[in-house]
Structure formats: structure tokens, C-alpha cells
BATI-321222 format. One record per residue: x, y, z of N, C-alpha, C in turn; chain. Coordinates in steps of 0.1 Angstrom, whole numbers. Layout:
REM BATI-321222
X|Y|Z|X|Y|Z|X|Y|Z|A;
...
END
This chain:
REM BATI-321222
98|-396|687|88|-396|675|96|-391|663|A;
93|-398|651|103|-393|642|91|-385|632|A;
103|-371|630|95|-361|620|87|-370|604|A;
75|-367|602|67|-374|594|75|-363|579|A;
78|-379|569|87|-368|561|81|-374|549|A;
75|-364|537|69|-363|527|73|-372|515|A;
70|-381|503|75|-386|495|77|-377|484|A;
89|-377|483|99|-370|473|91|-375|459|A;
88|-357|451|81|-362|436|94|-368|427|A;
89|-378|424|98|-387|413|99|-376|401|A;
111|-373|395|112|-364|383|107|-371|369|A;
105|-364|360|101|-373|348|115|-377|338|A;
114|-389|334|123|-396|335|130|-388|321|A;
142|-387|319|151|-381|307|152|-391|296|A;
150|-403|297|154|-411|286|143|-414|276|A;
147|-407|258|142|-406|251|129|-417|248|A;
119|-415|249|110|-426|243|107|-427|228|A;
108|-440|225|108|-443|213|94|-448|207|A;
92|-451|197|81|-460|187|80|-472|193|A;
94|-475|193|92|-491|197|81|-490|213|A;
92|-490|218|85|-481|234|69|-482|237|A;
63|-472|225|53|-469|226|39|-480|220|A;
46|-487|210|36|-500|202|37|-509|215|A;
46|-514|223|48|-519|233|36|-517|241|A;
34|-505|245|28|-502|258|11|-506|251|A;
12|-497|241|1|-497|233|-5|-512|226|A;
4|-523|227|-1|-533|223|0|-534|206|A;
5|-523|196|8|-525|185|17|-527|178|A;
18|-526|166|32|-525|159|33|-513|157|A;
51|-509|156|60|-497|155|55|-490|140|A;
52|-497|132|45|-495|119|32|-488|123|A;
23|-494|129|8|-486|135|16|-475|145|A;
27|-473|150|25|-463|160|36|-447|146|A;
42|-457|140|45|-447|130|32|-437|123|A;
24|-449|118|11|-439|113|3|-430|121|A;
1|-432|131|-6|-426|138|-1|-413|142|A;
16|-409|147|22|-400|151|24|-389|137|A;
25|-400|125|28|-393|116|15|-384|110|A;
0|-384|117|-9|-379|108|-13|-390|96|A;
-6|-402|95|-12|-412|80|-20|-425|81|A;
-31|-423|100|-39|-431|107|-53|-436|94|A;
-50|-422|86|-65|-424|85|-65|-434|74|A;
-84|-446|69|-82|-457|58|-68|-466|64|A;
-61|-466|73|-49|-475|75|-46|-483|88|A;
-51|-476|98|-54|-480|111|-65|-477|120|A;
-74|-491|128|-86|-492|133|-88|-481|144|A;
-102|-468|140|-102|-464|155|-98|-465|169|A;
-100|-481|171|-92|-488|181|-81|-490|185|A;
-74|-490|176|-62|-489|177|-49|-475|177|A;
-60|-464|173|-58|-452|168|-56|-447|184|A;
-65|-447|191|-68|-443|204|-59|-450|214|A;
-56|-464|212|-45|-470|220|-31|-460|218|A;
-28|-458|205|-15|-452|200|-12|-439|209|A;
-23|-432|208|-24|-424|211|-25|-421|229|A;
-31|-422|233|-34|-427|250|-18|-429|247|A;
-12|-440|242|2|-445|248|13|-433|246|A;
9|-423|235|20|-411|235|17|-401|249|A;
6|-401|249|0|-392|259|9|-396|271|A;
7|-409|276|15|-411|286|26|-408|291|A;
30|-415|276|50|-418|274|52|-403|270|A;
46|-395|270|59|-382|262|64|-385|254|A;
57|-395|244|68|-392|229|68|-380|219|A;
77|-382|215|79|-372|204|82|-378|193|A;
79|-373|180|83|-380|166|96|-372|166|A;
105|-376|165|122|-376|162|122|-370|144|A;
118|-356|140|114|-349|132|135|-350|124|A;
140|-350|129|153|-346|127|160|-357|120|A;
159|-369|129|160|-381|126|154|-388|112|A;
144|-383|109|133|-387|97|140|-377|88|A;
143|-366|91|149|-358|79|159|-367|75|A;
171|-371|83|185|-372|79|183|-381|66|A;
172|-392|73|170|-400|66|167|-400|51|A;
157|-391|49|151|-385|37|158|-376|29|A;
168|-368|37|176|-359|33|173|-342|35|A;
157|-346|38|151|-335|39|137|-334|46|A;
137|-323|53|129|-318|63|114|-320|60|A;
104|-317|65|93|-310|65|89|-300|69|A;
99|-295|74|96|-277|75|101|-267|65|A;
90|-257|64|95|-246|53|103|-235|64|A;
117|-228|60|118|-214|68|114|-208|62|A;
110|-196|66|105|-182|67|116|-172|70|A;
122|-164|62|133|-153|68|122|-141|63|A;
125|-132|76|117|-122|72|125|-108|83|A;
123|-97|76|129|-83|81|118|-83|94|A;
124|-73|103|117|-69|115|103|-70|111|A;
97|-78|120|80|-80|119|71|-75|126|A;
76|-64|138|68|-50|144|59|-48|132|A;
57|-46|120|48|-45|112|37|-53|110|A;
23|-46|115|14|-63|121|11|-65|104|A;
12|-58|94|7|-66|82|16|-79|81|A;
27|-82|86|35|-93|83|26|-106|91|A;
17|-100|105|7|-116|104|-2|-117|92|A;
-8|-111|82|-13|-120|78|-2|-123|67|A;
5|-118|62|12|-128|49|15|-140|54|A;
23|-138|72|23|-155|75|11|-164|77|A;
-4|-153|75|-13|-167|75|-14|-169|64|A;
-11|-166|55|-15|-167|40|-7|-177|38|A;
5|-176|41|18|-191|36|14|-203|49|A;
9|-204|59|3|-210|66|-12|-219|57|A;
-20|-211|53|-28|-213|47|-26|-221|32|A;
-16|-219|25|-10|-225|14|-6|-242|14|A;
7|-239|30|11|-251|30|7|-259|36|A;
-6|-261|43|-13|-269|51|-7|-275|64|A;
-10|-287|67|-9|-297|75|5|-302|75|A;
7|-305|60|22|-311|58|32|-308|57|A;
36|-291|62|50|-289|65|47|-279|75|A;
58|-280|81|58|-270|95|69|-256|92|A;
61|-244|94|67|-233|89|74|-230|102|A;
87|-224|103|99|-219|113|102|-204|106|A;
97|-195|115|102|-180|112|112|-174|115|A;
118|-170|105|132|-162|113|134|-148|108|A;
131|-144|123|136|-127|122|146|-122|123|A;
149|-111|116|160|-103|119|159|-91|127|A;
167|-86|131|169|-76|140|163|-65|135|A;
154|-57|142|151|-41|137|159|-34|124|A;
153|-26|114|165|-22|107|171|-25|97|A;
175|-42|99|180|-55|92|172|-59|82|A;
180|-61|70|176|-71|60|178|-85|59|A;
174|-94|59|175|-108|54|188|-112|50|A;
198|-115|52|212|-119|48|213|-130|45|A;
222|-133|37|227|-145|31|234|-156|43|A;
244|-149|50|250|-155|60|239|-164|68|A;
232|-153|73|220|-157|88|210|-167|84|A;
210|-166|69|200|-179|60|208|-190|65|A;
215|-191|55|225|-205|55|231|-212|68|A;
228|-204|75|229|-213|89|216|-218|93|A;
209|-215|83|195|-226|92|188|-233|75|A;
202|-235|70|205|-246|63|206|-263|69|A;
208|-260|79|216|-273|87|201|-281|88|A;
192|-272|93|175|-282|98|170|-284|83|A;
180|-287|71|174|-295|58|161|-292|58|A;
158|-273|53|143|-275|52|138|-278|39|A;
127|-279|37|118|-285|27|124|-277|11|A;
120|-261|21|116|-250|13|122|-236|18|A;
129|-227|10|126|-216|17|117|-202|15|A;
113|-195|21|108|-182|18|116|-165|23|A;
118|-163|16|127|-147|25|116|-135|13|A;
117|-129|28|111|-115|20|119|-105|22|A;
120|-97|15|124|-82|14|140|-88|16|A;
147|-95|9|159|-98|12|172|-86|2|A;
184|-88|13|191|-76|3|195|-80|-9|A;
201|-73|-18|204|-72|-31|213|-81|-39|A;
222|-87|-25|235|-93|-30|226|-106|-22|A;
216|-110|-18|210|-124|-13|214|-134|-23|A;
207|-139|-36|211|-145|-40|225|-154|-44|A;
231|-144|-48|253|-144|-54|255|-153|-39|A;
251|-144|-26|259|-149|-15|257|-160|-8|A;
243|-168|-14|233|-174|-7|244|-191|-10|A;
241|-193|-22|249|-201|-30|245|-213|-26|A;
230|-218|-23|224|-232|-18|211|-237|-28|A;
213|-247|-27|208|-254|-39|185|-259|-32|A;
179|-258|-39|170|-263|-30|153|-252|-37|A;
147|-256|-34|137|-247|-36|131|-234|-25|A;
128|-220|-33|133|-208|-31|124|-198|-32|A;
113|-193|-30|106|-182|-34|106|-168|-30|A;
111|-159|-32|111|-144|-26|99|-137|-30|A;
94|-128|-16|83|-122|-13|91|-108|-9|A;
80|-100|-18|88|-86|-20|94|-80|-22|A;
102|-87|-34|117|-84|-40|115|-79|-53|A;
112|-67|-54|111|-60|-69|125|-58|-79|A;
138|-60|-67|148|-56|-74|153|-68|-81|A;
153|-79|-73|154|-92|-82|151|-95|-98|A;
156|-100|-103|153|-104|-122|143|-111|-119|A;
139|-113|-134|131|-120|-141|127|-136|-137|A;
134|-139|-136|140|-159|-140|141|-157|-123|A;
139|-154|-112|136|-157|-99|126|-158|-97|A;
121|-169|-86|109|-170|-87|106|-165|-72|A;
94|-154|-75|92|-142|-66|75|-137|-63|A;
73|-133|-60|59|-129|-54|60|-113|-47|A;
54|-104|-57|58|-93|-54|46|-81|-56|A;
44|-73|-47|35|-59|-45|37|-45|-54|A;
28|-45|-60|28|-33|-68|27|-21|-58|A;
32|-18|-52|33|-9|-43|35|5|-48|A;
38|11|-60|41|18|-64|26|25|-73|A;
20|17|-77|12|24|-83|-2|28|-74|A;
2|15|-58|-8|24|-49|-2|39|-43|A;
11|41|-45|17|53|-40|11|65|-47|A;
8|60|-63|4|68|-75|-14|74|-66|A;
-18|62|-68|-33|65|-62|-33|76|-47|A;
-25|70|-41|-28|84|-32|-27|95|-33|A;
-14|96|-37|-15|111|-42|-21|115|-54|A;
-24|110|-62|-36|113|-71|-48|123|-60|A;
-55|111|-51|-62|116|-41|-62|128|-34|A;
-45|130|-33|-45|143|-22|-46|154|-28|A;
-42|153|-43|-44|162|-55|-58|165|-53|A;
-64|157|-59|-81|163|-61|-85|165|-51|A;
-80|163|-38|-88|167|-31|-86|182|-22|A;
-70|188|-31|-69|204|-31|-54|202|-24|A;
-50|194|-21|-33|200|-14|-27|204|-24|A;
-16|212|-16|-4|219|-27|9|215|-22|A;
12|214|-6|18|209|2|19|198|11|A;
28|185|11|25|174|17|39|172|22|A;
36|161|29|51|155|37|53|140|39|A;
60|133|43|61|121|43|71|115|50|A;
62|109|57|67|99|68|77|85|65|A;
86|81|63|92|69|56|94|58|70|A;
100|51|67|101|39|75|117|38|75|A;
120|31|86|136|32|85|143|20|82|A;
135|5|81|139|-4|78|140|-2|64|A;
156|-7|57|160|-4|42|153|-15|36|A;
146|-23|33|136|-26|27|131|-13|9|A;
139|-26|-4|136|-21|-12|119|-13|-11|A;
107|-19|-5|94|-20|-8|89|-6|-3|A;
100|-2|10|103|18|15|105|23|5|A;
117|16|-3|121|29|-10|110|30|-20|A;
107|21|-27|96|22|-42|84|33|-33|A;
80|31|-24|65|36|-22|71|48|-19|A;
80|55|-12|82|67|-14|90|74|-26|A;
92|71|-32|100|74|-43|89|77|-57|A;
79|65|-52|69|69|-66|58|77|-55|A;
55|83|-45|48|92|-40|57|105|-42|A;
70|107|-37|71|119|-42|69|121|-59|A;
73|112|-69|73|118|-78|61|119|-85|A;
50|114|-81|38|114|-88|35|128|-82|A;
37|130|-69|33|141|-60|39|154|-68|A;
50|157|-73|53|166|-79|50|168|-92|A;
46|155|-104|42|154|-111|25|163|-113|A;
15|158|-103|10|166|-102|5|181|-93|A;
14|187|-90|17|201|-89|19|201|-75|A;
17|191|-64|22|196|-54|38|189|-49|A;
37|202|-37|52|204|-33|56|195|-18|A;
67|190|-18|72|183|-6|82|191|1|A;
78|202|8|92|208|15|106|198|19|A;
120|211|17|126|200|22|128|197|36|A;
117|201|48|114|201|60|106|190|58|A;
99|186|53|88|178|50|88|161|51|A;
101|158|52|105|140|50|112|135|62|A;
102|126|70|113|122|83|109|107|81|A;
117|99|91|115|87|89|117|81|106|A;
110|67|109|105|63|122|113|49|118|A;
112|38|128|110|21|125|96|23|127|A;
91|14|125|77|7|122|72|4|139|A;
66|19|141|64|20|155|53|25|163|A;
48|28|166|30|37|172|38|49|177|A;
47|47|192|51|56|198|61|63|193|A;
73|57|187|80|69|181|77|73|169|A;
66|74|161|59|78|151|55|88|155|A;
49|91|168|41|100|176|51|110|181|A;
62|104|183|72|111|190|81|123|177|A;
78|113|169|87|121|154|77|133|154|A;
67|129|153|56|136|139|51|154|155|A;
58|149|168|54|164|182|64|169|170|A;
79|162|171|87|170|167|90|178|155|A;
83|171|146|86|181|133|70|187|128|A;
60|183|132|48|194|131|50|210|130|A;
59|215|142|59|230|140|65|234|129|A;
76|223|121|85|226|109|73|228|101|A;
63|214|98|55|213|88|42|219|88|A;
39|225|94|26|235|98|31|249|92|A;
48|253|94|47|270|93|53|263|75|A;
55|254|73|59|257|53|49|249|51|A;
37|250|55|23|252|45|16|238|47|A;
23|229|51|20|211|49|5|210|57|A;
-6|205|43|-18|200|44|-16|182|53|A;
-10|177|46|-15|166|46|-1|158|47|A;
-4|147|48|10|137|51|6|123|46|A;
14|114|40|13|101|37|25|95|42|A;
21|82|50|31|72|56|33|63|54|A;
42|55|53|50|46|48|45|30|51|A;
39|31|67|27|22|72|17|28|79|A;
4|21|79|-3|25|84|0|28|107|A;
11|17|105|14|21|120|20|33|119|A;
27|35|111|33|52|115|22|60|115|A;
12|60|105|0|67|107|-4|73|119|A;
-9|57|127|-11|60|139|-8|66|150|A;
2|66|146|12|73|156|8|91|156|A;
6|93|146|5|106|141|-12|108|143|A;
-19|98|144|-33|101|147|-35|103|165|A;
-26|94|169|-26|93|186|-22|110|188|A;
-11|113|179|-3|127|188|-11|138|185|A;
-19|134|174|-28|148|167|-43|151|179|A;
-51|135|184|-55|135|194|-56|140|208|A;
-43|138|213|-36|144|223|-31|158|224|A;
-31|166|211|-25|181|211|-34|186|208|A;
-48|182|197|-61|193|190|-59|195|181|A;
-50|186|174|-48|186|158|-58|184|153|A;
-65|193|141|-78|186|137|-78|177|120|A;
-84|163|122|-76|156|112|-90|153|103|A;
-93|154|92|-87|160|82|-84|181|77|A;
-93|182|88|-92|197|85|-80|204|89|A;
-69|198|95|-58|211|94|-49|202|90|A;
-46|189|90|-37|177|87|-45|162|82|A;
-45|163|71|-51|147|63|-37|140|63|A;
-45|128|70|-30|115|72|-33|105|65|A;
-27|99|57|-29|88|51|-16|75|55|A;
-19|61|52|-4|53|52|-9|41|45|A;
0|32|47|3|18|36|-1|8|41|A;
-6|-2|38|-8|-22|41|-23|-21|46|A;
-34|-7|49|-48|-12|52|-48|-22|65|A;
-43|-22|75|-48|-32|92|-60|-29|90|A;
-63|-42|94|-76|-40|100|-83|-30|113|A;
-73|-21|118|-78|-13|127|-78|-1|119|A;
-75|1|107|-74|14|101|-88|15|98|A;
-101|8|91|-117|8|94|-118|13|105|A;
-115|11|113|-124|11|127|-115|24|135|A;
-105|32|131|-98|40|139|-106|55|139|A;
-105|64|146|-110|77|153|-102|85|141|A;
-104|92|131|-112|87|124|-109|76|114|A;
-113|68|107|-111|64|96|-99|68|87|A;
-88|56|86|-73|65|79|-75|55|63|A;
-73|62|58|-75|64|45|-57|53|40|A;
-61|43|32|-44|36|32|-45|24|20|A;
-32|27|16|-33|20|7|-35|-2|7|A;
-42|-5|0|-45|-17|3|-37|-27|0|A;
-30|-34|9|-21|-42|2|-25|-58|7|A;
-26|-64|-5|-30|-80|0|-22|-86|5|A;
-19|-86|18|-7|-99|28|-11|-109|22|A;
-23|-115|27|-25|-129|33|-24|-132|17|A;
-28|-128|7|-27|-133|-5|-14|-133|-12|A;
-3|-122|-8|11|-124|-12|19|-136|-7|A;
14|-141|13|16|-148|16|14|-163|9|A;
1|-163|5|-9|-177|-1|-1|-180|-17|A;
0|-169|-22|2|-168|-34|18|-176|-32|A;
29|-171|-27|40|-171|-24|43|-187|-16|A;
34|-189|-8|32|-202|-2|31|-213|-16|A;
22|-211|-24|15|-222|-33|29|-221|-45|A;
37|-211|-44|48|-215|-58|57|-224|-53|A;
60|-221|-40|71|-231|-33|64|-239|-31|A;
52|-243|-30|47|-259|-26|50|-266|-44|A;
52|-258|-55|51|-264|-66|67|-266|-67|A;
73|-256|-63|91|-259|-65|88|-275|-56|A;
80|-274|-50|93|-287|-33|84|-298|-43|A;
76|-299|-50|72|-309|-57|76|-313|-73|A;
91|-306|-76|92|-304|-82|86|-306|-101|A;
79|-292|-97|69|-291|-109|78|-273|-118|A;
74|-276|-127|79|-259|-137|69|-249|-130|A;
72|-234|-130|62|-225|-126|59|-224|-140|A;
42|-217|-140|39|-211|-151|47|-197|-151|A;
48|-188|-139|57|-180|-143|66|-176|-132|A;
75|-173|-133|84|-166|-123|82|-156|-115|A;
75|-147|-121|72|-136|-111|55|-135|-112|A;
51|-132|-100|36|-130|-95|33|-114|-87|A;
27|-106|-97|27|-93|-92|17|-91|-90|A;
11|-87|-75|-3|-81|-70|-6|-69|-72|A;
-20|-66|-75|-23|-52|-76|-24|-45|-60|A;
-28|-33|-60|-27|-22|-46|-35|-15|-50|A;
-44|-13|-37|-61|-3|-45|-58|8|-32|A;
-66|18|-35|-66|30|-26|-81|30|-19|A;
-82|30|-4|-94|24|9|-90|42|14|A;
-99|46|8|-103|65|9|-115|67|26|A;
-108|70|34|-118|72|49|-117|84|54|A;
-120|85|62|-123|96|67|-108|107|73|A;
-98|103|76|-87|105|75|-83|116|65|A;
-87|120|55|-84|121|46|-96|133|39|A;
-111|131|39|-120|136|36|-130|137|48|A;
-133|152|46|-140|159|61|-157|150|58|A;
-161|148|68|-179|142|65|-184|148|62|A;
END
């Protein structure tokens, strides 16, 4: 008797399917199976035919040959996205906001950098080669431009140090720094401290630089025990803030402002867990407003910064470069409001 032996699964086959391929199967023309893959079915080809096209890709595993159509054109329909370490959840919404801008008709590709890392000139220009549309870089370093040396449409998000005649999309971050400590003023500190972020990101240095100096401006003091800095983290935020509490408790420190509202947290989790009592022995405040900062044990008080609209805003100039139109202006500056909670002010 011979062993009863199973039919071997056929693999799916490696050879590229094409248009042609597909109008074939589908009974159309390469012209109708173009529109239909392309999204340009609609007023141009019959329901009926819409659904054959389609059924037939289903089948066949096609793919539109996005690469191929670029060389052709010269250029892509994708926008890149370079962006510094994105552990910072405010960085989802600005990508929905540039999502939201560019619609349907280009495909956004994100590129991160390493923890720490700024946006570089080098690590851009190698994703040069996928001929994109458009690009966007945020928080890029200083010497970005000089090094970049590529021709094309270009918008930077969060680049205060950039000139004029760049065309940029950028956060007043500075004058929400003002507002807080304004706040910690009236509301009786003498002593504060501050938490920074460790990614070199110009947008760190502005917001601590105009918090301490508004902070001293009006009368209170920043020991020099008083300043540590995290990456953009929950747990070692928490881990920083065991460690240097006993520093900042015995030289007088009311209150603390952080650099993001994740480092906040971090300092709300460790205050939690030890009997720190928040706002009555430690008022914590931090920066970009998450949406968990409403709803957090208690309520953290933080400055408001519009992503999704830096993103949107930032999205809609580069859709005007890639169509080549003039900006009305070069640079687009958002305001920053101060969202005062309980964090901050006893009930």
C-alpha cells in the first residue's frame, strides 16, 4: 500500500503582473485598467467595468509600478517627511495635519532619525533617489540648507533659526514659555526648576531659554541644582526627577516646568508613587498639551501647541510650492496659549 501523500501548495507565482495582464483577464483596455488603479475611474469608466478591473487586481496581485510612473514623469507622488526622534506623541498629530493637507494625491514616507539626532543634510539626500514630489523636515540642523544643495520644493516645520526668504512653518513657542511662568509668578513661587529635553532641537532651546529668562525677569529663582534634562520619555523622566527631587526640595523648589508634557508625566507617575503632593508641595507643568494631559490625575497644566495645524498649515505651503505657485509669505508663525489645570492650582 503506498503512503497517501498530500498535494504540495503551489507558491504564488514571482512574476511581476502587469496592466496589460490585468485588462486581459478583466476583458478591458490597459487604458481602463490604468484609470481605475490610478484612483481616475471616476465620470471615465462604467461601474461595470470598474468592478471587473478591480476583481482582476484582486486576483492577479497587481501592483501600480509607482517607481516606474515616476521615472517617467521625473517625479514621484510621494512627499518625504524627515523628522527628529518621534517618541514625542505630539509629532502624531502634526503628521495628521500634513496627511490632512495633502490628501488622496500624494503618499507621505516618514523618516526618522535616531534618538537625540537632528535631521541632516546627508540622510535627506539619499532619499533623494525615490524623486519625491515634495519635501518636509522639521527641526532640521543649522547647516541643513548650505549642505542639502537639492533643487525641488521644500517647507521646514520648526525652524526658528532659519531666515526670512525660507519657506517655513513655525511655533511661537517662546511666548507660551512667557505665559507659564507668568502663571507660576501669580500664583506665589519664588523657586522653580526645569526639566529640558535632550534632543538638540532649536524648539528645546527657545522654550527653555525664554522660561528661564522671563522666570528671573519676574523675581523668581532657578537654582543651579534646579536644571536636568531626559529624552522624551515617561520612565526616565521619572527616573531623573527620584533623582534630583531631594536636591530640589532642600533649595526651596515649588514647582517645575518641562520641556514636554511626557516628561511631565514622568514626574506625575514618580510623585504618585512616593506621596508627593501635586500641586501642594510640587506644581508641574510641561509643553505641546496631549490629549491625556485633560484627563491625567491631576490635570497638568501645559502649554498649547497646535500640531495638527503646524502640520496642515505646513502641508498646504508645499502643496502650493509642488504646484508651482508664489507663497503669500514665507514664514507662517503660530500662536501658543497657556491650558492652566489642576497640576498647577490646588481645587
Amino acid at each position: 500500500m503506498h503512503p497517501t501523500h498530500k498535494p504540495r501548495a503551489i507558491p504564488p507565482s514571482r512574476r511581476r503582473v502587469t496592466a496589460a495582464m490585468v485588462a486581459e483577464h478583466a476583458g478591458v483596455s490597459t487604458a481602463t485598467v490604468s484609470l481605475v488603479a490610478n484612483g481616475k475611474a471616476i465620470g471615465r469608466v462604467s461601474a461595470s467595468n470598474e468592478a471587473k478591473v478591480r476583481e482582476a487586481i484582486r486576483e492577479l496581485g497587481y501592483v501600480v509600478d509607482g517607481i516606474g510612473s515616476s521615472l517617467a514623469r521625473g517625479v514621484s507622488n510621494t512627499v518625504i517627511m524627515v523628522a527628529p526622534d518621534i517618541s514625542n506623541p505630539f509629532f502624531a498629530t502634526v503628521i495628521a495635519g500634513v496627511r490632512f493637507a495633502l490628501g488622496s494625491e500624494y503618499q507621505l514616507l516618514l523618516s526618522v532619525t535616531d534618538a537625540g539626532q537632528l535631521p541632516s543634510a546627508d540622510d535627506t539626500r539619499k532619499l533623494l533617489g525615490l524623486r519625491p514630489a515634495g519635501l518636509l523636515v522639521d527641526a532640521p540642523d543649522p547647516s541643513f540648507l548650505e549642505e542639502l544643495s537639492a533643487p525641488g520644493p521644500l517647507v521646514l516645520l520648526d525652524a526658528p533659526e532659519f531666515g526670512s526668504d525660507v519657506p517655513a512653518v513655525n511655533l511661537d513657542v517662546a511666548q507660551g514659555a512667557r505665559l507659564l511662568a507668568e502663571h507660576l509668578a501669580e500664583t506665589g513661587h519664588k523657586k522653580v526648576a526645569y526639566l529640558d529635553g535632550t534632543t538638540g532641537t532649536t524648539t528645546f532651546e527657545v522654550r527653555r531659554e525664554a522660561f528661564l529668562l522671563a522666570s528671573r525677569e519676574l523675581g523668581m529663582e532657578v537654582p543651579e541644582c534646579a536644571l536636568a534634562a531626559t529624552t522624551v520619555n515617561v520612565a526616565l523622566a521619572a527616573e531623573e526627577f527620584s533623582a534630583v527631587w531631594p536636591r530640589w526640595k532642600k533649595a526651596g523648589v515649588t514647582a517645575v516646568a518641562c520641556a514636554t508634557d511626557t516628561h511631565a508625566y514622568g514626574i506625575l507617575q514618580e510623585a504618585r508613587a512616593t506621596g508627593i503632593s501635586i500641586p501642594g508641595e510640587l506644581a508641574v507643568a510641561g509643553f505641546d498639551d496631549l490629549p491625556y494631559s485633560r484627563t491625567s490625575a491631576p490635570g497638568l497644566t501645559s502649554v498649547h501647541l497646535p500640531g495638527e495645524l503646524l502640520g496642515r498649515r505646513a502641508g498646504e505651503q508645499l502643496l502650493r510650492l509642488m504646484a508651482g505657485e508664489e507663497l503669500e509669505t514665507q514664514q507662517v508663525v503660530l500662536q501658543s496659549s497657556l491650558m492652566v489645570r489642576g497640576s498647577t492650582l490646588e481645587a
